[in-house]
PQR file of N, CA, C, O and H, with PARSE charges and radii, in Angstrom:
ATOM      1  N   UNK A   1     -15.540  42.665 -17.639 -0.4000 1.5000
ATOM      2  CA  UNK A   1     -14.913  42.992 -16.375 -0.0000 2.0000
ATOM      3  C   UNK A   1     -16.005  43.260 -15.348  0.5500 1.7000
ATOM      4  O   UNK A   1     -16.810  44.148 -15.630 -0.5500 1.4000
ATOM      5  N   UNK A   2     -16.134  42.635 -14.238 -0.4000 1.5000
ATOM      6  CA  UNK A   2     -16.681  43.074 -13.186 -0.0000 2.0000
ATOM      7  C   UNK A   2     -16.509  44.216 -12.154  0.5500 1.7000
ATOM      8  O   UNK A   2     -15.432  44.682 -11.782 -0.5500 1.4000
ATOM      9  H   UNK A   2     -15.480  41.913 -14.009  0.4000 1.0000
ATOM     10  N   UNK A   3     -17.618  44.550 -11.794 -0.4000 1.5000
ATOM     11  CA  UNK A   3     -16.845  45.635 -10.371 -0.0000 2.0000
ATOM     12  C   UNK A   3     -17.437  45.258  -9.042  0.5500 1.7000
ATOM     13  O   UNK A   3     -18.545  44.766  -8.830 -0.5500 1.4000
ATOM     14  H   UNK A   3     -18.492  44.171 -12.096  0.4000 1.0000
ATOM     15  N   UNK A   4     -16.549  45.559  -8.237 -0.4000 1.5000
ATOM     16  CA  UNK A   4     -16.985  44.430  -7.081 -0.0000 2.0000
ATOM     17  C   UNK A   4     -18.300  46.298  -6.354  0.5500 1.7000
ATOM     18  O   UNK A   4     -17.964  47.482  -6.372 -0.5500 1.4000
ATOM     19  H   UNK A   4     -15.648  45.958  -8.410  0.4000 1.0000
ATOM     20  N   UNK A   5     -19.521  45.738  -5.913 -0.4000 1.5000
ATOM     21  CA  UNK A   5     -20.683  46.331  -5.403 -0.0000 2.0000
ATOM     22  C   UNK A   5     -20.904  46.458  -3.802  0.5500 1.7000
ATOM     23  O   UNK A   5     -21.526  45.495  -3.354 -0.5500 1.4000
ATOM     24  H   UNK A   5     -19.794  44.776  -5.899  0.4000 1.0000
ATOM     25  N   UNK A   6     -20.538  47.422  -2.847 -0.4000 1.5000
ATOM     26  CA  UNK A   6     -20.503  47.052  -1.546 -0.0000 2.0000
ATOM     27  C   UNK A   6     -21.993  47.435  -1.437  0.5500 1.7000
ATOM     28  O   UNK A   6     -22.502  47.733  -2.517 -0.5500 1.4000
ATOM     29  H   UNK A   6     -20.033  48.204  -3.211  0.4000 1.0000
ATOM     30  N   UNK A   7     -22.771  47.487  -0.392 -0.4000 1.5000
ATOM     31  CA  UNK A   7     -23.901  47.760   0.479 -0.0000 2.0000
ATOM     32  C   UNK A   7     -23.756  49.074   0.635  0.5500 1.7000
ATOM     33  O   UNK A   7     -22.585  49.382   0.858 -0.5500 1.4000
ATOM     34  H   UNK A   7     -22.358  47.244   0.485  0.4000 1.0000
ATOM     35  N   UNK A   8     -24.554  50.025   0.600 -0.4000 1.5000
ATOM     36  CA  UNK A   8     -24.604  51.363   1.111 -0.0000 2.0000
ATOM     37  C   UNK A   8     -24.337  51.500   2.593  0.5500 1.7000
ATOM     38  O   UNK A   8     -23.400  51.769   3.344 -0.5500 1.4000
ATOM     39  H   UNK A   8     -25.505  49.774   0.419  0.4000 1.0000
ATOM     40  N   UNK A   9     -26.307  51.015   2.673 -0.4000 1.5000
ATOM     41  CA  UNK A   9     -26.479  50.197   4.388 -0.0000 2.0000
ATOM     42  C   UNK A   9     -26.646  48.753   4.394  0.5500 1.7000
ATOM     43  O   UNK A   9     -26.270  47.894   3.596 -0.5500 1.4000
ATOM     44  H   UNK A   9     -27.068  50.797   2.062  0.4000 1.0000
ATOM     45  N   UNK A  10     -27.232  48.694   5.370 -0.4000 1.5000
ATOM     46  CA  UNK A  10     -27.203  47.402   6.535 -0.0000 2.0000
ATOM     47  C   UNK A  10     -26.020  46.758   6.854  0.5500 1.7000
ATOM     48  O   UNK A  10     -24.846  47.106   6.729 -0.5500 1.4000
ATOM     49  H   UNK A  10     -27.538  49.392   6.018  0.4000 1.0000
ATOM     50  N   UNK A  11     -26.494  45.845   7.252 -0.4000 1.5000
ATOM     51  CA  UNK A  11     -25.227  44.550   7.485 -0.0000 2.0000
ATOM     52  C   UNK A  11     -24.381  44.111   5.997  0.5500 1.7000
ATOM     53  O   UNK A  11     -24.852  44.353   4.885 -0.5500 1.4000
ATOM     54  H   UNK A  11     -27.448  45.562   7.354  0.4000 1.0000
ATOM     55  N   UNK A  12     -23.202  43.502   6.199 -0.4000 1.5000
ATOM     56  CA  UNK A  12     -22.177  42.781   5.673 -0.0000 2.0000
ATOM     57  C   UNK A  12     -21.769  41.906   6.231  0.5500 1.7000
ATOM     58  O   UNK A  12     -21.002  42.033   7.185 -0.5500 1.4000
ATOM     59  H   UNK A  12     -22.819  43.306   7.101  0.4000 1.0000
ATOM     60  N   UNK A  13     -22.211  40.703   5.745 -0.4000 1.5000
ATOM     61  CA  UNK A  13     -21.957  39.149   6.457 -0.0000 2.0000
ATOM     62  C   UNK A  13     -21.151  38.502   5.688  0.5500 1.7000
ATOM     63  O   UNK A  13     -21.355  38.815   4.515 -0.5500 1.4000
ATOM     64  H   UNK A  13     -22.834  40.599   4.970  0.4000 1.0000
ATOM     65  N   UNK A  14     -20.359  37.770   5.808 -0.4000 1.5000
ATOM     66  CA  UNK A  14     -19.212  37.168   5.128 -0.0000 2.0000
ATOM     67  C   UNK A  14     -19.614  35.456   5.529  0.5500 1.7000
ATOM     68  O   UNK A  14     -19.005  34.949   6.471 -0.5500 1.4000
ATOM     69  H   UNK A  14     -20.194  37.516   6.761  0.4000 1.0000
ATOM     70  N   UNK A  15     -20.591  34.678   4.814 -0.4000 1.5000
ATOM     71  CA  UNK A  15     -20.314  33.207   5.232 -0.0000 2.0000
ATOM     72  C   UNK A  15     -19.038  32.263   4.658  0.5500 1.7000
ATOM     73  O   UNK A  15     -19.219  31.176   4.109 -0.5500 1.4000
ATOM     74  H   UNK A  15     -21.086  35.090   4.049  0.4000 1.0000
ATOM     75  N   UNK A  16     -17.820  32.828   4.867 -0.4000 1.5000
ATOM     76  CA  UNK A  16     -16.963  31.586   4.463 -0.0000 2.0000
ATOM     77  C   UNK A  16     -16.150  30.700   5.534  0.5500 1.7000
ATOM     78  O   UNK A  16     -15.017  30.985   5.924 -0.5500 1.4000
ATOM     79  H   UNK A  16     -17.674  33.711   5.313  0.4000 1.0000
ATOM     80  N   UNK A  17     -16.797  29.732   5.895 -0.4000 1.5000
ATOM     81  CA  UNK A  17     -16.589  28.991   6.881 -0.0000 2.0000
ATOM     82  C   UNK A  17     -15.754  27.990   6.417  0.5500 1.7000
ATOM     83  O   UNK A  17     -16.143  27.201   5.556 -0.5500 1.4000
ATOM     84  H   UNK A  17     -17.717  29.500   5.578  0.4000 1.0000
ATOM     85  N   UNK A  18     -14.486  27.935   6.968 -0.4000 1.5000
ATOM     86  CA  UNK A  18     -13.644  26.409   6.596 -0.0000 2.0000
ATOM     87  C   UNK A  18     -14.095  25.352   7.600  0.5500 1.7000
ATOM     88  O   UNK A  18     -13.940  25.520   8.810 -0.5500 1.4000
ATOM     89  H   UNK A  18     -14.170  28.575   7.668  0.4000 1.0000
ATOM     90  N   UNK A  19     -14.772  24.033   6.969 -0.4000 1.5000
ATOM     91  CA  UNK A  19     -15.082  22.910   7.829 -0.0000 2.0000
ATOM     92  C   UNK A  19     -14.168  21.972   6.725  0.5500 1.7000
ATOM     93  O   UNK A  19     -13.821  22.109   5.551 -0.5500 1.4000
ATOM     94  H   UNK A  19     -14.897  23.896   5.986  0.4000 1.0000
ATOM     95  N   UNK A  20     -13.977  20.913   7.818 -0.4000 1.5000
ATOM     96  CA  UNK A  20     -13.723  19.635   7.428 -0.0000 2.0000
ATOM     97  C   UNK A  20     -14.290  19.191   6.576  0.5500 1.7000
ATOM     98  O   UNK A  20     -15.489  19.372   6.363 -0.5500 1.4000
ATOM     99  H   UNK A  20     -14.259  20.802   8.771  0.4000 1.0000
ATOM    100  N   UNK A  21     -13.319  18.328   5.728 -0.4000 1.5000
ATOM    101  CA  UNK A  21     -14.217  17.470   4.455 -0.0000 2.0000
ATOM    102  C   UNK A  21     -13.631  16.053   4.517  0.5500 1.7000
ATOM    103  O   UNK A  21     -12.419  15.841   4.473 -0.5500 1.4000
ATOM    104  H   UNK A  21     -12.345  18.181   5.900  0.4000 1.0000
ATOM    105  N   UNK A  22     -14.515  15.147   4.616 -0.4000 1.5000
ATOM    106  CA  UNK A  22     -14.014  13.886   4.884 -0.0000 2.0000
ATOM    107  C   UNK A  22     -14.108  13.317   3.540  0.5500 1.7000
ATOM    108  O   UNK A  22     -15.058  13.515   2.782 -0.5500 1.4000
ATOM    109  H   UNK A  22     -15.500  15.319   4.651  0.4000 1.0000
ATOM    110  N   UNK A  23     -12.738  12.362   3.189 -0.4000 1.5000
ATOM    111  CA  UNK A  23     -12.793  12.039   1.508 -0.0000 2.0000
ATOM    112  C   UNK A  23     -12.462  10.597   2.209  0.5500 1.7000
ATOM    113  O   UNK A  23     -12.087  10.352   3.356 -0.5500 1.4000
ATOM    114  H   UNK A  23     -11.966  12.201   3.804  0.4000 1.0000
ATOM    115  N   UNK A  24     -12.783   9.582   0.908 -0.4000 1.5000
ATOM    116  CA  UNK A  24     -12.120   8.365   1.214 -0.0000 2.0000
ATOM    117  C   UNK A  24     -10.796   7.386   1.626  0.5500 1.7000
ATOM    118  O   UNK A  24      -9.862   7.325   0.826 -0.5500 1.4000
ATOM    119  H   UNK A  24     -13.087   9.781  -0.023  0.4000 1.0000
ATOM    120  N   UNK A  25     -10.763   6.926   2.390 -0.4000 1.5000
ATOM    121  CA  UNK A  25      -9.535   6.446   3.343 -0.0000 2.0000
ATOM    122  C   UNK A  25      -8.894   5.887   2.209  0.5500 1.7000
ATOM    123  O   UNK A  25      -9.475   5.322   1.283 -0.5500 1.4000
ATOM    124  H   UNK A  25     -11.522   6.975   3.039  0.4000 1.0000
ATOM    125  N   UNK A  26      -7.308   6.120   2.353 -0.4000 1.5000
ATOM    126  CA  UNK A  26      -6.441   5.377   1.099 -0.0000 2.0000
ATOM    127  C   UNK A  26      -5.870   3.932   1.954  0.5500 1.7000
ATOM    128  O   UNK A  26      -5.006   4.003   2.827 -0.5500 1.4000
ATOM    129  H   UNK A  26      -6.836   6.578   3.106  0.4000 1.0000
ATOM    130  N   UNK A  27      -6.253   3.173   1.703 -0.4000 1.5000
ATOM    131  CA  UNK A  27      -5.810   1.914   1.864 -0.0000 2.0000
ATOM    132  C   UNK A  27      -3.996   1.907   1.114  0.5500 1.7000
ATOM    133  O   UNK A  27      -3.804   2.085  -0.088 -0.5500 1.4000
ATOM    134  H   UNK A  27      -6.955   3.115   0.993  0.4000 1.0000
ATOM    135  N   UNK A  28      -3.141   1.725   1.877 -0.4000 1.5000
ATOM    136  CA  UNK A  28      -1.690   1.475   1.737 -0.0000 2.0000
ATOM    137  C   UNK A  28      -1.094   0.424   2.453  0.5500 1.7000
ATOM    138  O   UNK A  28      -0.911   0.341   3.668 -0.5500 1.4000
ATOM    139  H   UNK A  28      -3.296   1.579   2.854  0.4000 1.0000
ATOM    140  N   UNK A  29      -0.671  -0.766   1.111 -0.4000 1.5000
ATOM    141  CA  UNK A  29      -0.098  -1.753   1.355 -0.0000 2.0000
ATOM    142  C   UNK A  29       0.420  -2.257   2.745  0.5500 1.7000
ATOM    143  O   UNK A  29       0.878  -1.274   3.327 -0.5500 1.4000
ATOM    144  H   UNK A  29      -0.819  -0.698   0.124  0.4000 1.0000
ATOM    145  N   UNK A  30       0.539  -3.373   3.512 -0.4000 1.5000
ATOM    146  CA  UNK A  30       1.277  -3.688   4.823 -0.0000 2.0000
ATOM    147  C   UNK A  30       2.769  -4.116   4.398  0.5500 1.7000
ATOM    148  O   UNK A  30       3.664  -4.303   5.222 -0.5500 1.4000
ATOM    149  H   UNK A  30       0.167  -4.172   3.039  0.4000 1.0000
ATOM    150  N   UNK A  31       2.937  -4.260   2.858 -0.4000 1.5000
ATOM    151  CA  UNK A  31       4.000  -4.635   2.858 -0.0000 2.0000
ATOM    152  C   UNK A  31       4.070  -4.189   1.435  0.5500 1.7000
ATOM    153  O   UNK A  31       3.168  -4.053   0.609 -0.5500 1.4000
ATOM    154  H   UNK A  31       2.210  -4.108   2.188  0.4000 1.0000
ATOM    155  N   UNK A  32       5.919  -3.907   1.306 -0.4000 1.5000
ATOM    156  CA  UNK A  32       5.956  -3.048  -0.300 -0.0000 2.0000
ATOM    157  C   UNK A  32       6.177  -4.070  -1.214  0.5500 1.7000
ATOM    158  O   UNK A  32       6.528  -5.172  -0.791 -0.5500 1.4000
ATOM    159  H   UNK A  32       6.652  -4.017   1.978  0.4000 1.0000
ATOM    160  N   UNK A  33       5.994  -3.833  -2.655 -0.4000 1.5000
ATOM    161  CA  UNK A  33       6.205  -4.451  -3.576 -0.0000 2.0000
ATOM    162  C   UNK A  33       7.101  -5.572  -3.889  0.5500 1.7000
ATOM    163  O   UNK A  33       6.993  -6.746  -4.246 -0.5500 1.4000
ATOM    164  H   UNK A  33       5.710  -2.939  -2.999  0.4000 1.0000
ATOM    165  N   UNK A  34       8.235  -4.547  -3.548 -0.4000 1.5000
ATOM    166  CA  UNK A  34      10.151  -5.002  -3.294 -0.0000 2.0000
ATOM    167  C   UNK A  34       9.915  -6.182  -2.281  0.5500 1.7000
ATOM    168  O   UNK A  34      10.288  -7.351  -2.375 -0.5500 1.4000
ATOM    169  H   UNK A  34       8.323  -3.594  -3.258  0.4000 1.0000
ATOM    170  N   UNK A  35       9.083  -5.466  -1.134 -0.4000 1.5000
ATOM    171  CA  UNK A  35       9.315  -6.832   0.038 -0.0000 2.0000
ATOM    172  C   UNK A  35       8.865  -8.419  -0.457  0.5500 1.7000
ATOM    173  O   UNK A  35       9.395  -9.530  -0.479 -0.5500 1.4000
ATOM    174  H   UNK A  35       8.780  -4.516  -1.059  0.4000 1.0000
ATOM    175  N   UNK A  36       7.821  -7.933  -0.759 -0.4000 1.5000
ATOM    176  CA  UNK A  36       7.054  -9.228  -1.653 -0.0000 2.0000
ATOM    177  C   UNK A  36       7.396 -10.011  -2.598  0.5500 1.7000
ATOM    178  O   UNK A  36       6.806 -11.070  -2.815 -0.5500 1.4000
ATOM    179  H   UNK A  36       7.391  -7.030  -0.741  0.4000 1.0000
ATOM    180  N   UNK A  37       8.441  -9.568  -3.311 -0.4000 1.5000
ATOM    181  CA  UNK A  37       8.908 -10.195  -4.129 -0.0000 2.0000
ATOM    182  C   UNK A  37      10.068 -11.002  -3.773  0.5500 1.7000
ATOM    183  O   UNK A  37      10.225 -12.170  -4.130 -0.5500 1.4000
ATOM    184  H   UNK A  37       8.920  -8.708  -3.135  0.4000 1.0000
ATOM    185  N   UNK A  38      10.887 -10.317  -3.041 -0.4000 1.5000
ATOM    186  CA  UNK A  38      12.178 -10.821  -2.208 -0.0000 2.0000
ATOM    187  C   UNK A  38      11.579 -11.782  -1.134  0.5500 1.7000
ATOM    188  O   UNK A  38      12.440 -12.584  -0.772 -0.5500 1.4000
ATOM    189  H   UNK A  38      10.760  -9.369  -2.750  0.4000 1.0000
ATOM    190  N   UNK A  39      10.024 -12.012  -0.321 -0.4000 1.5000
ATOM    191  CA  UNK A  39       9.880 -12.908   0.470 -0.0000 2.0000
ATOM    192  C   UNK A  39       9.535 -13.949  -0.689  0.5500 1.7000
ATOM    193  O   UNK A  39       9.572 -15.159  -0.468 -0.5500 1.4000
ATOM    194  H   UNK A  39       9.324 -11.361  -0.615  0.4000 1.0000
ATOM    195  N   UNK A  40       9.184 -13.399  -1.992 -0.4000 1.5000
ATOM    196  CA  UNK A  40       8.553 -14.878  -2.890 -0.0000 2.0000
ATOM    197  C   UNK A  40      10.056 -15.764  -2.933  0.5500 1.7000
ATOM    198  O   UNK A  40      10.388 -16.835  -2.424 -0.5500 1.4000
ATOM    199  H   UNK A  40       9.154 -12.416  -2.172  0.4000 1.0000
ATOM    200  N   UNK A  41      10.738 -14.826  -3.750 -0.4000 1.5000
ATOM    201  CA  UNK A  41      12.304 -15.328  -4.155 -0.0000 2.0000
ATOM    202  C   UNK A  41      12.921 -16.086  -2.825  0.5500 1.7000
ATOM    203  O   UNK A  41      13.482 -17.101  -3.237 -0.5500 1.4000
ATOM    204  H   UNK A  41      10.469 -13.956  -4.164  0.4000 1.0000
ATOM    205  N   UNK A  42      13.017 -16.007  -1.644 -0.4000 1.5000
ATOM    206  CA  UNK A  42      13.520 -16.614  -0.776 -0.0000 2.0000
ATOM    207  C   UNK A  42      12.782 -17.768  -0.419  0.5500 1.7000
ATOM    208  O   UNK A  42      13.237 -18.818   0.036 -0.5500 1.4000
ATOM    209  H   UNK A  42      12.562 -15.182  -1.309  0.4000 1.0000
ATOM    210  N   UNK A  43      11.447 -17.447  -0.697 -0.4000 1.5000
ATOM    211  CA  UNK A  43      10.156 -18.395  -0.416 -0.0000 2.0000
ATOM    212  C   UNK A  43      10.891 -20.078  -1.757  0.5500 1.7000
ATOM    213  O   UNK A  43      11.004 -21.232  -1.344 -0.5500 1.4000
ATOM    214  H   UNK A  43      11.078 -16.594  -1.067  0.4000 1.0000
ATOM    215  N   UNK A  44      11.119 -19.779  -2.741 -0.4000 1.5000
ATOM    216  CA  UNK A  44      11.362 -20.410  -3.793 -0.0000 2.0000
ATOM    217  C   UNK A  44      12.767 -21.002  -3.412  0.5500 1.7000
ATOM    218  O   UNK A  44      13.080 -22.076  -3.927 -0.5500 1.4000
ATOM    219  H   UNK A  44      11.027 -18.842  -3.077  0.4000 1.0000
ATOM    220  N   UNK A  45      13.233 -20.670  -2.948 -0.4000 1.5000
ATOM    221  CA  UNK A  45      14.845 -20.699  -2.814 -0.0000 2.0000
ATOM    222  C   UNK A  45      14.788 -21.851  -1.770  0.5500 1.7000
ATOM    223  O   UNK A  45      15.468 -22.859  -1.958 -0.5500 1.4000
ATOM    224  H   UNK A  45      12.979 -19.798  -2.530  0.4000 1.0000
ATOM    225  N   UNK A  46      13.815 -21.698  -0.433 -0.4000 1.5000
ATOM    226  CA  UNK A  46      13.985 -22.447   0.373 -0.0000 2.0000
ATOM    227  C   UNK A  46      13.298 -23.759  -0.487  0.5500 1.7000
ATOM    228  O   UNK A  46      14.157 -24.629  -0.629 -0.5500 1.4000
ATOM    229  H   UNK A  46      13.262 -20.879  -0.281  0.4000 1.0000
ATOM    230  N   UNK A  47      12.042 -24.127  -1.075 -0.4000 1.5000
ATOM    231  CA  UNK A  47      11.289 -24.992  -1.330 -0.0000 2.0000
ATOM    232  C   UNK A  47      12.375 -25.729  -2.839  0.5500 1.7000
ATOM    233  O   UNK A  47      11.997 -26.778  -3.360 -0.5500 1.4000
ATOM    234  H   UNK A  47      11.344 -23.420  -0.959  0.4000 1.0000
ATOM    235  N   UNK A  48      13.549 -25.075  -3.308 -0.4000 1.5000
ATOM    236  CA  UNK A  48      14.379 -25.599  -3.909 -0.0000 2.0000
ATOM    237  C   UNK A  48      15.530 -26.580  -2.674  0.5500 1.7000
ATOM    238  O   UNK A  48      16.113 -27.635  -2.922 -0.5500 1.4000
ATOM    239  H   UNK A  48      13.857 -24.223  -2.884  0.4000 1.0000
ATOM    240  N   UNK A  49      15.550 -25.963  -1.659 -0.4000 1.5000
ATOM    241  CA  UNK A  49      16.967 -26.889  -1.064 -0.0000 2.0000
ATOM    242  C   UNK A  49      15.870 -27.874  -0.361  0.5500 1.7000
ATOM    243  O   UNK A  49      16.531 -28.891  -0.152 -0.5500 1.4000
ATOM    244  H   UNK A  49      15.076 -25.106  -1.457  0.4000 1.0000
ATOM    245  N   UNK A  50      14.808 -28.066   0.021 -0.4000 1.5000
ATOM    246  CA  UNK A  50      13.892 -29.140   0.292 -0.0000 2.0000
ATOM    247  C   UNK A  50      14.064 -30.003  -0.486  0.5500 1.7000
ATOM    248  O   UNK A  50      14.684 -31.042  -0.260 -0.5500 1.4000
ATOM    249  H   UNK A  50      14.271 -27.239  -0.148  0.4000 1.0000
ATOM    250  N   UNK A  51      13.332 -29.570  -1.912 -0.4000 1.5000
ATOM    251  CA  UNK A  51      13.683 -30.349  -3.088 -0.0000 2.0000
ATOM    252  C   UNK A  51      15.003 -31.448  -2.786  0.5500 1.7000
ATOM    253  O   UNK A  51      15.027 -32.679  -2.784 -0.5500 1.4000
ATOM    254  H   UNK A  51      12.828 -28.726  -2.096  0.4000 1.0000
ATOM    255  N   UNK A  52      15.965 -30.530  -2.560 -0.4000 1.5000
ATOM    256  CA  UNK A  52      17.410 -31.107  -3.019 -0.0000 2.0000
ATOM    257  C   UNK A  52      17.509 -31.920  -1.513  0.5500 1.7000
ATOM    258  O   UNK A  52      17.556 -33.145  -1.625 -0.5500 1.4000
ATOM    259  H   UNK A  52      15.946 -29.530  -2.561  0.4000 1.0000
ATOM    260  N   UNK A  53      17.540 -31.458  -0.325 -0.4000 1.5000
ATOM    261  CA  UNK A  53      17.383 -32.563   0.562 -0.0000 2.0000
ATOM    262  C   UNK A  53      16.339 -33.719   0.608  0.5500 1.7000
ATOM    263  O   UNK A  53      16.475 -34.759   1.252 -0.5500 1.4000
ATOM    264  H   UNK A  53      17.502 -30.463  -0.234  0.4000 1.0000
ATOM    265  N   UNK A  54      15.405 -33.422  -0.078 -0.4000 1.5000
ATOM    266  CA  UNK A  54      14.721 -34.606   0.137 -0.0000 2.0000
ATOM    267  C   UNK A  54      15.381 -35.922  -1.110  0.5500 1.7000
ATOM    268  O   UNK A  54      15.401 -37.115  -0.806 -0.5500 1.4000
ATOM    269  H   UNK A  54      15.294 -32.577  -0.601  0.4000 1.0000
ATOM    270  N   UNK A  55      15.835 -35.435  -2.381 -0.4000 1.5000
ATOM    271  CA  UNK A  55      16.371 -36.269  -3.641 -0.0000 2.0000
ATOM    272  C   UNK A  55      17.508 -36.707  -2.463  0.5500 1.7000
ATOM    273  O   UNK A  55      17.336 -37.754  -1.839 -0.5500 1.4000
ATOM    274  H   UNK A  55      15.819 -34.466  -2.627  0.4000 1.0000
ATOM    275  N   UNK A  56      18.527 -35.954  -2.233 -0.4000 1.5000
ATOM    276  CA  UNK A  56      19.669 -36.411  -1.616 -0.0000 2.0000
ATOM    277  C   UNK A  56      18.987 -37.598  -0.485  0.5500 1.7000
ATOM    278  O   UNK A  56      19.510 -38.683  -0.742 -0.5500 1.4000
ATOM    279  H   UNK A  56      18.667 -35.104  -2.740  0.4000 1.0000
ATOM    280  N   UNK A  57      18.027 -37.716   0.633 -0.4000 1.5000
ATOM    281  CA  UNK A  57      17.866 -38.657   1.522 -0.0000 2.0000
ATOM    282  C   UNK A  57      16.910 -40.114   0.260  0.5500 1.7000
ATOM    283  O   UNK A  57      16.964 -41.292   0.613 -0.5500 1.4000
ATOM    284  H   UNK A  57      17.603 -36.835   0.841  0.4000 1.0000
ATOM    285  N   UNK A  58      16.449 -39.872  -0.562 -0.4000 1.5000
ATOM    286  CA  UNK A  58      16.376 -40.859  -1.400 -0.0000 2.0000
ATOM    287  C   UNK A  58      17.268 -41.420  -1.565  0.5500 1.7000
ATOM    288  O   UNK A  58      17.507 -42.539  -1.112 -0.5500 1.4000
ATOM    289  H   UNK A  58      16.405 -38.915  -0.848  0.4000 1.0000
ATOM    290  N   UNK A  59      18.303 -40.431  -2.599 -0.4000 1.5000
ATOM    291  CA  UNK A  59      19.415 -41.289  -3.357 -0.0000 2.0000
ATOM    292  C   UNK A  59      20.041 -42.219  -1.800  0.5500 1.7000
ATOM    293  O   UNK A  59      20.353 -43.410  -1.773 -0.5500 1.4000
ATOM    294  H   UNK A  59      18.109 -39.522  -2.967  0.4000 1.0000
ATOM    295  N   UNK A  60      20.073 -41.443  -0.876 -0.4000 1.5000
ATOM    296  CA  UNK A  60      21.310 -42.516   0.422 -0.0000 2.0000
ATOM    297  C   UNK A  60      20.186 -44.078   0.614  0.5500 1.7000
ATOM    298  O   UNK A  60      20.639 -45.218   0.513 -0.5500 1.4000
ATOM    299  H   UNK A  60      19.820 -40.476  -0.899  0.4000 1.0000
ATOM    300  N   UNK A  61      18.989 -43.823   0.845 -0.4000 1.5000
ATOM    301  CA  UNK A  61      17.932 -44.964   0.853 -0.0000 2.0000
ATOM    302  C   UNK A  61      17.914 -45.858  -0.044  0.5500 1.7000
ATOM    303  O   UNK A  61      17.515 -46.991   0.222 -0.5500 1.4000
ATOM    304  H   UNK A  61      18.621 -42.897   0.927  0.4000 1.0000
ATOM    305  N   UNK A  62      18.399 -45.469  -1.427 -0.4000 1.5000
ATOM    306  CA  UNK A  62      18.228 -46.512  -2.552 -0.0000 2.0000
ATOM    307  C   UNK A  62      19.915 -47.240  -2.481  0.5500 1.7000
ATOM    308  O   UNK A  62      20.162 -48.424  -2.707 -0.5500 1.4000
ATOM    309  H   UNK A  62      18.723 -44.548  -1.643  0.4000 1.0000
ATOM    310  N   UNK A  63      20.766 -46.343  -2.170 -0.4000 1.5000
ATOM    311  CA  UNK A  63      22.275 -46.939  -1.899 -0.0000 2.0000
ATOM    312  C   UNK A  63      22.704 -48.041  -1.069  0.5500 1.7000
ATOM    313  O   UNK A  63      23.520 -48.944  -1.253 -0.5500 1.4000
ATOM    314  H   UNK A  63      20.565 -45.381  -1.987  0.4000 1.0000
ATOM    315  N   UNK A  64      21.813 -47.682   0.056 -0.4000 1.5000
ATOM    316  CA  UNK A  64      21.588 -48.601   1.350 -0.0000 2.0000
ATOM    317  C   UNK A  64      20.513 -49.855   1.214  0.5500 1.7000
ATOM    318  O   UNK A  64      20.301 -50.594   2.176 -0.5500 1.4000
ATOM    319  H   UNK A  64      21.150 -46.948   0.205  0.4000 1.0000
TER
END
């Protein structure tokens, strides 16, 4: 167990100074997870009805 020891005399200086502490910047996504996945899935979705319009203007070209 300790005992806390004051000064008889002189001074009593207290250095506890709160300063700023600069830590490293957190880099956070521009876009969430969820979003990204739902722009892939729509991304896919469109490059499927391309697909299918472009077979469909074949098949009318080979008919004709």
């Amino acid at each position: 167990m300790f005992r806390e020891v004051l000064p008889k005399q002189g001074q009593l200086s207290v250095e506890d100074v709160t300063t700023m502490v600069l830590c490293k910047p957190k880099l956070l996504p521009l876009k969430s997870l969820t979003l990204e996945k739902l722009e892939k899935m729509q991304q896919a979705a469109q490059d499927t009805i391309r697909q299918q319009e472009m077979a469909e203007k074949e098949d009318r070209q080979i008919t004709h």
